[in-house]
N, C-alpha and C positions, 0 to 999 in steps of 0.2 A: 649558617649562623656563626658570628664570631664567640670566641669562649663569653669575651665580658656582655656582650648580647646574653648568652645563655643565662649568666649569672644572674642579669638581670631579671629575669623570668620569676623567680620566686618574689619578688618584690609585685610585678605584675598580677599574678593569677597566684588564686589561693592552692598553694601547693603543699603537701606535708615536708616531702622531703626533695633534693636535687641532688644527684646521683651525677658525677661526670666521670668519663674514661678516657683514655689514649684512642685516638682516632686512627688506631694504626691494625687496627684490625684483630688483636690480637686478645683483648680483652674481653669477657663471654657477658655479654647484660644481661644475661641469666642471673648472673653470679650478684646481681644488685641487691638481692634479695636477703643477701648474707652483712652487707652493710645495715638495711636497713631493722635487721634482725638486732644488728649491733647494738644499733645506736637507743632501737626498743630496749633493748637487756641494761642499758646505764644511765645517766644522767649528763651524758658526754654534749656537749654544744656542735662537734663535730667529730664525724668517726672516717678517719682513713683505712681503707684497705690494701690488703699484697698480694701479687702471686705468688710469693714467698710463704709456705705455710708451716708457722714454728720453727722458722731459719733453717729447711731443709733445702738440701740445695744435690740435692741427686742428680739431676736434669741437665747441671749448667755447667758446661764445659771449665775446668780450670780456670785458665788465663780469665773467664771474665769474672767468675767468682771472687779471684785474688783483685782485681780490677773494683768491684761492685766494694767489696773491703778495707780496702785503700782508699776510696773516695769517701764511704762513710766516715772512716777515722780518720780522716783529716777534718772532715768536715765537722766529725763532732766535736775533735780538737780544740777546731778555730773558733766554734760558734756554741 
């Protein structure tokens, strides 16, 4: 199924919530549980989540950190 097929799904079938992730394996759909918990706790219209938890970054090698940093601020920069 294409993403915007997915998308569409919730317009289709009466669904509460759509959850999508990185099709790259790396992401645990377990962990859906924790958005959906989110988005229960506020009034939010949409709740993104991170692997990132509380901008800890123990795990990730320098160079991409400084890299993952560099991109954000520019981007928050620009936009």
């Amino acid at each position: 199924m294409r993403f915007g097929s997915a998308l569409r799904v919730d317009d289709e079938w009466d669904v509460e919530y759509l959850v999508t992730v990185d099709g790259d394996g790396q992401p645990d759909p377990a962990d859906s549980s924790h958005v959906t918990q989110a988005h229960n706790q506020s009034d939010a219209d949409i709740v993104i989540g991170s692997r990132f938890d509380s901008r800890q970054s123990d795990n990730i090698p320098l160079i991409r950190e400084f890299r993952i940093r560099t991109i954000n601020t520019l981007l928050n920069t620009t936009f």
